[in-house]
C-alpha positions as a printed Julia matrix, in Angstrom:
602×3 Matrix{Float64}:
   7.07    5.81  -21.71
   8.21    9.57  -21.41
  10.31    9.92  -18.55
  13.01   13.1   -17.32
  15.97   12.08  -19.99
  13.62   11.55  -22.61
  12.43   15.14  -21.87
  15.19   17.06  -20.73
  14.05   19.97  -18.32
  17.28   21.92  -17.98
  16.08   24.35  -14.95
  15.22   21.59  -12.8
  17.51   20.61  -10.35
  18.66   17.41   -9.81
  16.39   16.18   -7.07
  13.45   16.71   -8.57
  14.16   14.34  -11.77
  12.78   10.84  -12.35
  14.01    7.71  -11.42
  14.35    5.58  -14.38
  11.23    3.32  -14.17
  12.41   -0.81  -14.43
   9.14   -1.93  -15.85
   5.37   -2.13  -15.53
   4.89   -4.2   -12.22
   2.2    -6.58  -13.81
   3.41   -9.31  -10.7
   1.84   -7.38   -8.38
  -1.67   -8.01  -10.04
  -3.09  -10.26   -7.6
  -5.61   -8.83   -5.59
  -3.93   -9.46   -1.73
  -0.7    -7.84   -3.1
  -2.23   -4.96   -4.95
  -5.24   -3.78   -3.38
  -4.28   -4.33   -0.09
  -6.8    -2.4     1.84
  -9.95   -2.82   -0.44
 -10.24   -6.78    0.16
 -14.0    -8.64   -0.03
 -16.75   -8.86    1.47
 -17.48   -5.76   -0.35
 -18.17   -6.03   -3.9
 -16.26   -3.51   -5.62
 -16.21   -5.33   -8.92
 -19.68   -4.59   -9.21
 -19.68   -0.89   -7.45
 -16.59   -0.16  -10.39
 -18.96   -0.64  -13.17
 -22.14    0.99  -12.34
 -22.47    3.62  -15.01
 -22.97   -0.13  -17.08
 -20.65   -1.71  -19.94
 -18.14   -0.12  -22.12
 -18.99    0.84  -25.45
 -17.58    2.25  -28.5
 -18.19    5.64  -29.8
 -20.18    5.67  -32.91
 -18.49    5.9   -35.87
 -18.3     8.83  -38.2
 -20.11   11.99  -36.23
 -17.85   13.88  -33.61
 -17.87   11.7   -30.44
 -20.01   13.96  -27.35
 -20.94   12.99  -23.88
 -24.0    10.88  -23.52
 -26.23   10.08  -20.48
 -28.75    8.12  -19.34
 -31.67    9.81  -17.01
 -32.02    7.94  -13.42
 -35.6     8.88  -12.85
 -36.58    7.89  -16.73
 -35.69    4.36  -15.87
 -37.77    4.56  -12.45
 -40.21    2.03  -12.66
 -42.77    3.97  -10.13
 -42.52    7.08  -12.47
 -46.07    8.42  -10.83
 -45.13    7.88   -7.19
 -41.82    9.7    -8.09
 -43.5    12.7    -9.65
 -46.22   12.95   -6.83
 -43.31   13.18   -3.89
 -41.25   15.33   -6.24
 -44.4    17.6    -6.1
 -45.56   17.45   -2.6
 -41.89   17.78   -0.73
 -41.78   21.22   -2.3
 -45.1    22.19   -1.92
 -45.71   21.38    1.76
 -42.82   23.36    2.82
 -43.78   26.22    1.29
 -47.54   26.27    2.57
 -45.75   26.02    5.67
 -43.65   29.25    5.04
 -46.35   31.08    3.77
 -48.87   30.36    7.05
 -46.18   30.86    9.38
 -45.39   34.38    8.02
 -49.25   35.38    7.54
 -49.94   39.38    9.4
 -52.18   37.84   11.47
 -49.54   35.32   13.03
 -47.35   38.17   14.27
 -47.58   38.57   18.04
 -49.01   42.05   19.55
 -47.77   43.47   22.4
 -50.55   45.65   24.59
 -49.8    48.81   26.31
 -46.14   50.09   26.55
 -43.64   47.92   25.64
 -39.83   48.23   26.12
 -38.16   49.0    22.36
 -35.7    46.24   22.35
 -38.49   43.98   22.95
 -40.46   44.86   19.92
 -37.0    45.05   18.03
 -36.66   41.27   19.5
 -39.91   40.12   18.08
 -39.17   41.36   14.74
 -35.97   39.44   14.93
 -37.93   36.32   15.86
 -39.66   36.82   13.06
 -36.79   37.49   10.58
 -35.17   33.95   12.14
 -38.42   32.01   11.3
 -38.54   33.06    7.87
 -34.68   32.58    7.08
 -34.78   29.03    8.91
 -37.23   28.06    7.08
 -36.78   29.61    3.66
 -33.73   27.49    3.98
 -35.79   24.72    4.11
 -37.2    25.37    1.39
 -34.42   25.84   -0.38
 -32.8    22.79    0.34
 -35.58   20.34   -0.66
 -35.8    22.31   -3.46
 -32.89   21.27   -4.38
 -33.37   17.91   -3.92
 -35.9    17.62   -5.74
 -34.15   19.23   -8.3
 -31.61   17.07   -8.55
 -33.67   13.86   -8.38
 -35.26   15.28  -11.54
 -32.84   16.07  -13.28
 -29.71   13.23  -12.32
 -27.96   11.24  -14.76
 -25.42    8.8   -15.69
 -22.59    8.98  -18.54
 -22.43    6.22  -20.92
 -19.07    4.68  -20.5
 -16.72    4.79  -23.81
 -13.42    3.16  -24.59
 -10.28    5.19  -23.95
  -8.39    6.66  -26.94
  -5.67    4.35  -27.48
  -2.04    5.6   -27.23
  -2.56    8.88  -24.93
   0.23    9.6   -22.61
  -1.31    9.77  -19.04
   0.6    10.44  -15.71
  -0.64    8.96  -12.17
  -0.18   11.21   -9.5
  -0.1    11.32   -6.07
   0.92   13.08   -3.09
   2.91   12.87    0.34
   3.22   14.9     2.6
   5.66   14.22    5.48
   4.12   12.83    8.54
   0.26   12.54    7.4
   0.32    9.5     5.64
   2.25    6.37    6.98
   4.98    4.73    4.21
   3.18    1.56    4.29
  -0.17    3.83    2.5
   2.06    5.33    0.24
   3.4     1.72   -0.69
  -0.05    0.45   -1.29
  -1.23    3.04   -3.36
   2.35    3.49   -5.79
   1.67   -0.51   -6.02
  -1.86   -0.33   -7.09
  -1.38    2.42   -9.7
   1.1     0.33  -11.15
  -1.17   -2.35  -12.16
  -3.63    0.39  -13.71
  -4.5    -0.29  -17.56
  -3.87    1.6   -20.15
  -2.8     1.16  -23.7
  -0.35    3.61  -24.46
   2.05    5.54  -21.98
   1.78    5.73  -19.02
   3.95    6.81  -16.09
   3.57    6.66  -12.14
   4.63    9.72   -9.94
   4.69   10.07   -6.51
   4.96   14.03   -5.57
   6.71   14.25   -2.57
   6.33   17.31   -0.7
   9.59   16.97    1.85
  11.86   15.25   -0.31
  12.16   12.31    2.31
  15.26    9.89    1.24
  12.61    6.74    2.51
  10.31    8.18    0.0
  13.07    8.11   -2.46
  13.72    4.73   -2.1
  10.66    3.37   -2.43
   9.82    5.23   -5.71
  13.56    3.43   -7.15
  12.39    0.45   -5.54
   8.83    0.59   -7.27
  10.14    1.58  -10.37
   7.84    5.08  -10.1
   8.71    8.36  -10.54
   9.78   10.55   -8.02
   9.12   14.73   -8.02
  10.17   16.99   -5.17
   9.58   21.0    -5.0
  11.75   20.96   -1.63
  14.25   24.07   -1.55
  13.29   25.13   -4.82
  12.16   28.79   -3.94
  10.18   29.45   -7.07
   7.59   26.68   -6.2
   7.18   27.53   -2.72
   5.52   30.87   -2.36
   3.91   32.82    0.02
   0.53   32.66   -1.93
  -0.27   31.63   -5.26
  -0.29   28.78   -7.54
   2.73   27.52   -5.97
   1.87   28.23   -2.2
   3.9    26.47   -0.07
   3.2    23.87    1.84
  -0.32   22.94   -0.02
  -1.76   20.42   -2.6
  -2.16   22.86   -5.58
   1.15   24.11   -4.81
   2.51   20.73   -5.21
   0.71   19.3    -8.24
   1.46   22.98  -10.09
   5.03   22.51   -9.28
   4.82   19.38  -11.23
   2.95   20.78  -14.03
   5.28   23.42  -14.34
   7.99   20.89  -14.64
   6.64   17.6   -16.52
   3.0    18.86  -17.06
   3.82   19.18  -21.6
   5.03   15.8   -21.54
   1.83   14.27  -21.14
  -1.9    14.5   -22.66
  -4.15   13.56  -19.48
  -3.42   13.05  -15.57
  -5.04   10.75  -13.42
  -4.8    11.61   -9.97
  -5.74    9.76   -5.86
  -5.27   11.3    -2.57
  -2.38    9.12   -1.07
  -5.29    7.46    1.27
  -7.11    5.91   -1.84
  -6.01    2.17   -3.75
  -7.09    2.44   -7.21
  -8.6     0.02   -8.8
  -6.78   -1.78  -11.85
  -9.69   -0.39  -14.87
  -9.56    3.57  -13.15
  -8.27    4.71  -16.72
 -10.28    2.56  -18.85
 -13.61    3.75  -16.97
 -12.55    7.24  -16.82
  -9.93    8.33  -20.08
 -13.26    7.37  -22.79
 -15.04   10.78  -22.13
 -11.82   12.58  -23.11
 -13.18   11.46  -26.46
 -15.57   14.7   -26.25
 -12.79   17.63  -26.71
 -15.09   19.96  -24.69
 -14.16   17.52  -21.54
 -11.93   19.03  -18.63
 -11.84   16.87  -15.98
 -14.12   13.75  -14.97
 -14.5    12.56  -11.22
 -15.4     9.86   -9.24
 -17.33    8.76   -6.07
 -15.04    8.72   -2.33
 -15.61    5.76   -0.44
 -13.89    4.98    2.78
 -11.96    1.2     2.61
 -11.35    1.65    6.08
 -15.1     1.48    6.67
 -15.92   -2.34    8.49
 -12.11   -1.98   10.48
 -11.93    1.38   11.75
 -12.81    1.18   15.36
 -14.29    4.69   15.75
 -17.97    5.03   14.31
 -16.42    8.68   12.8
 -15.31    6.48    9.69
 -18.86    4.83    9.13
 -21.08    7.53    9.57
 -18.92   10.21    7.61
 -19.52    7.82    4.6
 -22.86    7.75    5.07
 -22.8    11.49    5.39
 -21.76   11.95    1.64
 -24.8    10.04    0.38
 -26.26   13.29   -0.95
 -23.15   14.77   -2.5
 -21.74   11.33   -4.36
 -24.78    9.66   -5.46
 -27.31   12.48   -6.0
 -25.86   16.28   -6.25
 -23.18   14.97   -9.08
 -25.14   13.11  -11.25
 -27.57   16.33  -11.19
 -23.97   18.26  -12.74
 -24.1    15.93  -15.17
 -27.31   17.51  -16.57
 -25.44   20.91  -17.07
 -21.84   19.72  -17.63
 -20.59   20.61  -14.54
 -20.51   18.22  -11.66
 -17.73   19.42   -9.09
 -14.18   19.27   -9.54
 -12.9    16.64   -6.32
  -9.57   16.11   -5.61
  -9.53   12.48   -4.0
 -10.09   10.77   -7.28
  -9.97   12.71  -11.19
  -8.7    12.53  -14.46
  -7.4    16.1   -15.62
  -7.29   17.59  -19.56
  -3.61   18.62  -19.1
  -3.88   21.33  -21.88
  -7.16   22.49  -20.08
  -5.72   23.12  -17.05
  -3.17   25.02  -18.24
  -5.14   27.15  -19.6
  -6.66   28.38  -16.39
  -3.19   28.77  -14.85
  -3.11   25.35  -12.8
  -5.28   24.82   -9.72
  -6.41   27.76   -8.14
  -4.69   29.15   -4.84
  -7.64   27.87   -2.62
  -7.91   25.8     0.93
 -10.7    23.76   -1.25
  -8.76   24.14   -4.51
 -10.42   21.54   -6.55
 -14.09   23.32   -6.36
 -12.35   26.81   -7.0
 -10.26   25.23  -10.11
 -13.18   23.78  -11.34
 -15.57   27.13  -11.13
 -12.65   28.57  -12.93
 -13.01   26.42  -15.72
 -16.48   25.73  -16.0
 -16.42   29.77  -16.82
 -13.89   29.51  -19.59
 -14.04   28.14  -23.27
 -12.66   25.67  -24.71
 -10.09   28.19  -27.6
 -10.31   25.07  -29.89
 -13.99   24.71  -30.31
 -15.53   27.96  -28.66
 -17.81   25.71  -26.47
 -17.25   26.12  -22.65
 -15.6    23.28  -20.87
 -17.09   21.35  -19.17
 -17.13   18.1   -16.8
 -18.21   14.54  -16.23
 -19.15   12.79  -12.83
 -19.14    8.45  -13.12
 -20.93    7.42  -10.31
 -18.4     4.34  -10.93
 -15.96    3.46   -7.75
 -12.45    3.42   -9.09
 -10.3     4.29   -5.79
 -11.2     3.2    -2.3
  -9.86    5.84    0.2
  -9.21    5.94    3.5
 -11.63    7.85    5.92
 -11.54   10.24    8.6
 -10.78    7.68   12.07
 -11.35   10.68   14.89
 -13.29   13.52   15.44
 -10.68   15.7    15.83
  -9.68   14.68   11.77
 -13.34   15.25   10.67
 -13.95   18.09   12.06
 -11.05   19.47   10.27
 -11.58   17.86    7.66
 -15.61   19.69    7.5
 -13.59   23.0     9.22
 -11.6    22.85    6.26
 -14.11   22.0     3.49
 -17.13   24.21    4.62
 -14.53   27.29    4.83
 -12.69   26.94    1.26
 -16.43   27.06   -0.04
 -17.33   30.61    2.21
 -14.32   31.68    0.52
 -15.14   30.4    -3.13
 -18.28   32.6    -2.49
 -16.88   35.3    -1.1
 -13.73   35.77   -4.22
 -14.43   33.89   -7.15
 -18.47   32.79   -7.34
 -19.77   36.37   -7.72
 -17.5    36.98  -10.84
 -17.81   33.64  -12.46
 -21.27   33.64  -11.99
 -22.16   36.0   -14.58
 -20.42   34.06  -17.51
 -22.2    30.6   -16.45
 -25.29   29.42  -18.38
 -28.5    29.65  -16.85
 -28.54   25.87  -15.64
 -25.29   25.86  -14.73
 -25.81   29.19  -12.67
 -28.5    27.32  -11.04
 -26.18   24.01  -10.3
 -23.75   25.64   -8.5
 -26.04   28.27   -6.69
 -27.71   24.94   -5.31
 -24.09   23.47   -4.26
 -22.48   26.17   -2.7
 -25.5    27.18   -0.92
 -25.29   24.03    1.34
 -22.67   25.2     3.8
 -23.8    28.84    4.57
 -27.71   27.61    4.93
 -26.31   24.7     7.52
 -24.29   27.55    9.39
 -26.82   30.7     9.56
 -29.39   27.94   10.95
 -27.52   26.6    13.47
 -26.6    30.22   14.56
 -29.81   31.55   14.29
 -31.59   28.51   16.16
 -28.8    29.65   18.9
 -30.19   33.83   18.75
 -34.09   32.62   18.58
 -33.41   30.15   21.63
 -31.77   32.67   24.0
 -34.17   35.89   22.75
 -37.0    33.68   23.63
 -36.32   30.91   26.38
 -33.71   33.93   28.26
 -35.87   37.26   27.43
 -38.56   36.58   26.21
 -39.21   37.69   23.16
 -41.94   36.62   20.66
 -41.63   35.2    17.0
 -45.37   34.21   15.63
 -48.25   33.32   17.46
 -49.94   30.06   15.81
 -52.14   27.34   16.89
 -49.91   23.96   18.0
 -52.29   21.55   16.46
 -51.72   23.16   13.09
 -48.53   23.93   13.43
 -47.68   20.27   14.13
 -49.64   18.71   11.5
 -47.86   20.76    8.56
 -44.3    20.97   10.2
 -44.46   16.69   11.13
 -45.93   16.3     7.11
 -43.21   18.41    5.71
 -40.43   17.04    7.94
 -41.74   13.87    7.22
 -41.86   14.5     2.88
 -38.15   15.71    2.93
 -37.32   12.83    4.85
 -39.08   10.13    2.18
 -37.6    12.1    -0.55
 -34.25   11.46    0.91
 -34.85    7.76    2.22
 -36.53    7.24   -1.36
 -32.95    8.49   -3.43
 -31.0     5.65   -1.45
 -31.76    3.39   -4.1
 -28.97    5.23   -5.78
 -26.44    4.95   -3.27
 -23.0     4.58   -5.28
 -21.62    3.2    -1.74
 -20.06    0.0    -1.53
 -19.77   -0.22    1.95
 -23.49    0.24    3.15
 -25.87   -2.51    3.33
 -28.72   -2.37    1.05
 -31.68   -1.36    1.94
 -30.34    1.45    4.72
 -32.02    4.49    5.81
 -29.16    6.8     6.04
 -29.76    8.37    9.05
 -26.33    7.97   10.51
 -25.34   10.49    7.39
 -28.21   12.96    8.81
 -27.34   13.16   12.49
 -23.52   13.53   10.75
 -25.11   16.77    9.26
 -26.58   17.76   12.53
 -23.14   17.33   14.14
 -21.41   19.49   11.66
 -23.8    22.64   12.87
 -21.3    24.33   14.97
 -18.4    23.56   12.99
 -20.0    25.26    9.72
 -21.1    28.46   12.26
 -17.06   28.43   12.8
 -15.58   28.34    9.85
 -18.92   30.92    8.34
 -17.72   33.02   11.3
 -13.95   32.89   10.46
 -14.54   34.05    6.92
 -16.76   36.57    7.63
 -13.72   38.18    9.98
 -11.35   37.33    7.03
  -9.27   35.09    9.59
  -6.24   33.73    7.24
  -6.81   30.13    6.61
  -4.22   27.44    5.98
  -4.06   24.2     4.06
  -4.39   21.33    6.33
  -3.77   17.26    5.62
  -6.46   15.33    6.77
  -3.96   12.71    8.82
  -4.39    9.12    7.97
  -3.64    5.39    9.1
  -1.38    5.79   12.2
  -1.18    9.47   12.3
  -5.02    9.7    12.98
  -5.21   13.12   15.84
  -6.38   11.48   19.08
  -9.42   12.66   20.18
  -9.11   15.06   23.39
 -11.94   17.71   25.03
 -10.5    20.07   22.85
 -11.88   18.47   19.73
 -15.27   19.21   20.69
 -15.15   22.9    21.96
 -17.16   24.44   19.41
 -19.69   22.08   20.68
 -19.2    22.47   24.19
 -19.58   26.28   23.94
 -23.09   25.17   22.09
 -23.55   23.26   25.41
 -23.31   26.17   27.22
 -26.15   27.84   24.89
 -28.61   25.74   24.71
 -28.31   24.04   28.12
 -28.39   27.87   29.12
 -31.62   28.7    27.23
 -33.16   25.57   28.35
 -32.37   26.6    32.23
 -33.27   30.13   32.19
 -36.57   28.9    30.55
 -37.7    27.5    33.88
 -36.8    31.2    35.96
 -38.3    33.15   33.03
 -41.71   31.11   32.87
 -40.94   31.4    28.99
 -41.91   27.78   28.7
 -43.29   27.71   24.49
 -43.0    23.42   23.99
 -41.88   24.01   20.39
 -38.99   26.1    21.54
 -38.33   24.52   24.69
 -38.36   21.17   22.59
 -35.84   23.19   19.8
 -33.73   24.22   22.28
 -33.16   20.88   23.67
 -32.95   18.79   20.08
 -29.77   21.32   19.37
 -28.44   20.49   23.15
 -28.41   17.31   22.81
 -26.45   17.28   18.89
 -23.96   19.25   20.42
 -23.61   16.73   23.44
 -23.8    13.59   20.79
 -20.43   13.15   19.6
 -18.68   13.35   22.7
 -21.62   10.24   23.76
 -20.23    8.54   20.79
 -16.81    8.73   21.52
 -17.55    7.59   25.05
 -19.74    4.59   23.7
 -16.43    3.8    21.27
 -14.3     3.92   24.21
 -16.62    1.31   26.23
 -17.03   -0.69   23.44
 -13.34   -1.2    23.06
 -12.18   -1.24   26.56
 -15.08   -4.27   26.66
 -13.48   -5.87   23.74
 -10.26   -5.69   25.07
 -11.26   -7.38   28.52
């Protein structure tokens, strides 16, 4: 196995070299040692190994990527087609009536100007809402036409792969860090392979539990060339800290495999993942997050945030997988070493892994002129640990929805040019999610108060109509996303479930979207911030929920001054009080938690 005296890195100082492995851990195979967190009942065996058996790669014609379609194995083809159809079609007959001339209101006699300018705003918010809509079963659809599965192949044998992971002093307890260091040690792979452990404060415990391990430990603590203001070696951020390593030890080794600190990976993560690397046009390949901390956690943050990821993990990937280009994620990947390099490292980026992978999706591969490209398993190969307060998801969200504004703000509009058609389309469709979820929630905020406060008028159309095609199209996106669960590459949910705890998570994220949309509009700096885990979970105090509560004040305040104003419209009334009570929800939760436990307690 390469380690620092086998490669002598002169510039490095001291603290930052290896310490001399002892030996693959293989004692520590038995599942109550090793996987600690990720015990039964769930089956993870099974969840590990979805994308189906190994295989070989045929023999004599250049190994490349191949998939499997998920809808041409769909038994109910016709249904399939028929929803795929209608979910589409119904919204936009609804679009279309809405915005018909003859729907527009009219205003007799003389009419104050910034009333007439607040009816034509009424009317701009329809259309965007629900052009958005639109959009977004769209692209649904889209992707349950188009999803697929790689065929799993059998690592190259005798590649030299480095584990890493991460820790960061403070946000992640040493007894997580332990867990996961143990588990990657009883990861297969045939040829070398080396465990490091990149330890962003240089902590002495940290230290000793790498020499104690037998893992290697990296530190870019004091060194002032790998702790910049901004950059690829930012200080004080993830892509600062795995560049710093790259820089250093990144030529020793072929391929990377890498887990948040949170996540236990399971022992056959390289053999599942390393066989695409077969296909020289492969960057990086990705897996499903799953929260271990699911059944235990006592808030229901951890459960429903799961659930809220349905669409992402099981669907939106596998539809990357059509075009080559599922997104990069940084919880659980295996990295081209030499691929990365080539783009300079990850990119300087609050979400680095989806601006590192845009970068390279963009870029060629200089050996065979074919653009690089990506592969998404739908197999479960790390079991993380989830978000346990509000205040840590809504950072987590704050943090997630803002690194894509900026993506679209400083890199998409460049890249998008040199992407191909499809994968133009796959990414518009992805990055679109976050801006559609924030302009609606801020525009269902303007159309409340210019109505339900002032008055003003959007379309005039007749109720019974209006209900009939808004309740069928609500009611098509709904089946199309109920209908899609069968794919559902969680472990943790039971068979069979609707989802709808990942919805209302949606609806809950509204306000903190309209933040963060805000915030990079303004170009307010934004910083790196570690989700906190185990013990360090944030509690959960009023000021957690203040975006919400000033949503609160909105709505409640719209609803009120609809009862002075006489400006009493059910549908908007009914609007207005749907978005009061989301914003009012998670603070219910949290009090429901509270009882719950105080009960349990007693």
């Amino acid at each position: 196995m390469p380690t620092t005296e086998a490669h002598p890195q002169p510039h490095i100082p001291e603290h930052t070299r290896t310490h001399p492995p002892h030996r693959r851990r293989q004692e520590h195979r038995s599942p109550s040692g090793t996987l600690g967190r990720i015990e039964p009942p769930y089956d993870y065996e099974h969840f590990s190994r979805l994308a189906g058996p190994l295989t070989e790669p045929p023999a004599g014609t250049p190994y490349r990527v191949r998939y499997r379609s998920l809808l041409r194995e769909e038994p109910h083809r016709i249904r399939a087609a028929l929803l795929l159809i209608a979910a589409p079609v119904v919204e936009a007959v609804l679009l279309v009536w809405l915005l018909l001339p003859g729907h527009w209101p009219v205003r007799p006699g003389e009419t104050h100007l910034w009333l007439l300018v607040a009816d034509k705003a009424m009317i701009t918010i329809i259309a965007v809402i629900e052009a958005f809509r639109l959009v977004n079963v769209v692209s649904n659809a889209h992707a349950t036409l188009v999803a697929r599965d790689p065929v799993p192949v059998t690592p190259e044998a005798g590649t030299r792969v480095a584990f890493l992971t991460t820790c960061v002093p403070g946000k992640e307890p040493p007894k997580m860090v332990r867990a996961t260091l143990t588990a990657a040690l009883d990861v297969r792979h045939d040829g070398p392979y080396d465990v490091w452990l990149l330890d962003e404060g240089d902590d002495p415990a940290m230290r000793r539990l790498c020499a104690e391990l037998g893992v290697h430990h990296f530190s870019r603590h004091g060194i002032g060339r790998w702790n910049q203001p901004k950059g690829r070696f930012r200080e004080r951020t993830k892509h600062g800290n795995y560049n710093s390593w790259l820089d250093a030890h990144g030529e020793d080794y072929d391929y990377w495999v890498s887990v948040d600190t949170d996540h236990v990976p399971l022992p056959d993560f390289c053999e599942r993942m390393l066989g695409y690397f077969r296909d020289p046009d492969v960057a990086f390949v990705v897996g499903p997050q799953v929260y271990g901390n699911y059944g235990t956690s006592p808030s229901a943050v951890t459960r429903f945030s799961e659930s809220q990821q349905f669409l992402f993990h099981a669907l939106i990937q596998r539809a990357g997988n059509r075009y080559g280009t599922p997104m990069f994620v940084g919880t659980n990947n295996a990295v081209r070493i030499r691929a990365l390099l080539s783009v300079g490292g990850l990119h300087d980026s609050i979400t680095e892994d989806m601006a590192t992978g845009l970068e390279l999706h963009r870029r060629r591969n200089p050996d065979t002129g074919a653009r690089w490209k990506s592969v998404y398993t739908p197999d479960v190969l790390a079991v993380g640990e989830g978000p346990s307060s509000w205040t840590d998801f809504f950072s987590q969200q704050l943090r997630w929805s803002r690194g894509t504004y900026e993506t679209i703000l400083t890199q998409y509009w460049r890249a998008a040019w040199r992407l191909s058609p499809g994968r133009l389309l796959n990414y518009t469709l992805m990055v679109c999610f976050y801006p559609m979820a924030a302009l609606t929630w801020l525009l269902g905020g303007v159309s409340s108060v210019l109505y339900l406060g002032f008055g003003a008028s959007g379309v005039h159309v007749s109720s019974e109509i209006w209900m009939m095609l808004y309740s069928d199209a609500a009611a098509l996106q709904v089946l199309l996303y109920t209908w899609n669960r069968k794919h559902n590459v969680s472990p943790h949910e039971p068979a069979g479930s609707s989802g709808v705890a990942g919805m209302v998570m949606s609806a809950l994220c509204g306000p903190v979207y309209a933040a963060a949309l805000l915030q990079a509009a303004l170009r307010r700096r934004s910083r790196f911030v570690v989700t906190p885990k185990g013990d360090s979970a944030s509690p959960d105090r009023l000021a957690a929920f203040r975006l919400h509560l000033f949503w609160v004040l909105v709505f409640g305040g719209s609803v009120a001054a609809s009862f002075v104003t006489g400006h009493d419209h059910v549908a908007m009334r009914t609007w207005a009080c749907i978005a009061l009570f989301f914003s009012l929800l998670p603070m219910l939760i949290l009090a429901c938690d509270r009882l719950r436990r105080r009960r349990a307690h007693a």
